[in-house]
ROVEX-513123 format. One record per residue (C-alpha): residue in three letters; x, y, z. Coordinates in steps of 0.2 Angstrom, whole numbers, padded with zeros to 4 digits, always signed. Layout:
N
AlaXYZ/...
END
This chain:
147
Unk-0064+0216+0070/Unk-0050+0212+0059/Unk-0039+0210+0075/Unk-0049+0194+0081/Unk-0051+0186+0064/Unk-0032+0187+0063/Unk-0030+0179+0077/Unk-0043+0167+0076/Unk-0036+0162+0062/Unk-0020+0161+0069/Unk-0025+0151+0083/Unk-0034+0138+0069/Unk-0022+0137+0055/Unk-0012+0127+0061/Unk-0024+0113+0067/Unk-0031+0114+0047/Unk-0015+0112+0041/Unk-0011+0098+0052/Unk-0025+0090+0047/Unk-0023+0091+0030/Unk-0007+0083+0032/Unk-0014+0068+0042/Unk-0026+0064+0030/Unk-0018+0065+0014/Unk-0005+0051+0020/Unk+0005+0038+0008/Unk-0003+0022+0016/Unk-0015+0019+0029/Unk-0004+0006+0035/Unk+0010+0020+0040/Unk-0004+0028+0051/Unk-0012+0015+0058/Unk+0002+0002+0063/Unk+0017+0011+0061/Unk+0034+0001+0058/Unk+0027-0017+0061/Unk+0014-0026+0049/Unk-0003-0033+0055/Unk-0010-0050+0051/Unk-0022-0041+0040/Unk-0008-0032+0029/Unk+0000-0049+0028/Unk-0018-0057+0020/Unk-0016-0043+0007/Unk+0001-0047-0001/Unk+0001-0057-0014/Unk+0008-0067-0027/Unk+0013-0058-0042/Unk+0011-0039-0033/Unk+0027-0029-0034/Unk+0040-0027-0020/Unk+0035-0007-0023/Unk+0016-0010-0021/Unk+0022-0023-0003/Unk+0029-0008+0006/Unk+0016+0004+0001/Unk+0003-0009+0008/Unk+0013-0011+0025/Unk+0018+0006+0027/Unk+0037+0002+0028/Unk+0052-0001+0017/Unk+0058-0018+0027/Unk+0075-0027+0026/Unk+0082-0036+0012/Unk+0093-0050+0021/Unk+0095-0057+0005/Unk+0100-0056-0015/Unk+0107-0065-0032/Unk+0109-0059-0046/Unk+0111-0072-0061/Unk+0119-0071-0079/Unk+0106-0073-0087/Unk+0097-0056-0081/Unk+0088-0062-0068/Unk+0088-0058-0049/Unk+0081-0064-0032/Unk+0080-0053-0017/Unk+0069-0059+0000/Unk+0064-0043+0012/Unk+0063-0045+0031/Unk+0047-0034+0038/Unk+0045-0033+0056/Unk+0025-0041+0062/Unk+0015-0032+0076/Unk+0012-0042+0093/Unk+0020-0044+0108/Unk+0037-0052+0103/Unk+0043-0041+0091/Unk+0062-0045+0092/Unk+0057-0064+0086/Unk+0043-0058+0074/Unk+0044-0056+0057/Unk+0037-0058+0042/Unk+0047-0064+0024/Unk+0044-0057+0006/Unk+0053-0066-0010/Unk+0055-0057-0023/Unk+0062-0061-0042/Unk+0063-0053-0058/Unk+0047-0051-0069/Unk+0049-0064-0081/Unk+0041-0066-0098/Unk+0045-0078-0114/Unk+0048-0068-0130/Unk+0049-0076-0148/Unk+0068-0075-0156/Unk+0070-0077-0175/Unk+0084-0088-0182/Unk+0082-0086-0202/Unk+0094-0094-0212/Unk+0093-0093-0231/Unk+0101-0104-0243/Unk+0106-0101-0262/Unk+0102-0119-0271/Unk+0108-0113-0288/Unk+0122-0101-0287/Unk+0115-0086-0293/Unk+0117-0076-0278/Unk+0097-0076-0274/Unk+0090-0084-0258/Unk+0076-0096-0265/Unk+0072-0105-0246/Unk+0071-0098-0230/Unk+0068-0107-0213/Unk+0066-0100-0199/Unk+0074-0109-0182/Unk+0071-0099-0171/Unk+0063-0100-0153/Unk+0055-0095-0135/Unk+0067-0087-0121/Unk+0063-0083-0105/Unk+0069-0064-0101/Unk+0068-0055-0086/Unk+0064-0036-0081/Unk+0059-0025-0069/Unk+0050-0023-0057/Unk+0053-0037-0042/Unk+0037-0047-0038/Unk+0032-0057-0024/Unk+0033-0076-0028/Unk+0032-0081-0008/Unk+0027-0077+0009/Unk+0031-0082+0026/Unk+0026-0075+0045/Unk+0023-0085+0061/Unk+0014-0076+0073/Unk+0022-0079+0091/
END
């Protein structure tokens, strides 16, 4: 009797396994539509949604046929994905990408000494908002047309 479990479960283990494998994939995207994006995967980007979370949705890592970087810290980057349909060499859809950007306060106190003795009586403070920038890269546009 232990002879034909064996070997039944050597005839089924590797289905189970296989199918194990199958279903715990990344992103439905990568099983479904492999390599190309559908029209529905392109509904679901948005603005804001990280270049990470894009290709996770689309199943595919894409193209970057473009990027700047800038001295004040922030960068640009547009991705190339290829679309599913009939004309695939013509078909593609565009991601832009930039920086994550937010405004942080930054101080500028000066103090003064109106009497001499080495104590600071008045304080102002000059300081203002600036726009830094940070990882990750969101989406701020989209483009396809669907041949």
């Amino acid at each position: 009797m232990h002879a034909l479990a064996r070997l039944l479960l050597a005839a089924l283990l590797p289905g189970l396994l296989s199918f194990a494998v199958v279903t715990a994939g990344p992103a439905d995207a990568a099983n479904k539509t492999p390599g190309c994006v559908t029209k529905a995967e392109y509904r679901k980007i948005k603005k804001g949604m990280s270049i990470k979370r894009v290709r996770a949705l689309v199943g595919q890592r894409g193209k970057t046929v473009s990027h700047a970087s800038f001295g004040d810290g922030d960068a640009m980057a547009t991705v190339e994905f290829r679309q599913c349909g009939r004309s695939w060499t013509y078909s593609s859809i565009s991601v832009s990408t930039e920086m994550s950007e937010r405004e942080v306060y930054v101080p500028d106190v000066v103090c003064y000494d109106f009497d001499g003795d080495g104590y600071e009586e008045d304080c102002e403070d000059y300081g203002s908002y600036e726009t830094v920038y940070r990882a990750p890269m969101v989406v701020t546009s989209k483009y396809a047309y669907w041949f």
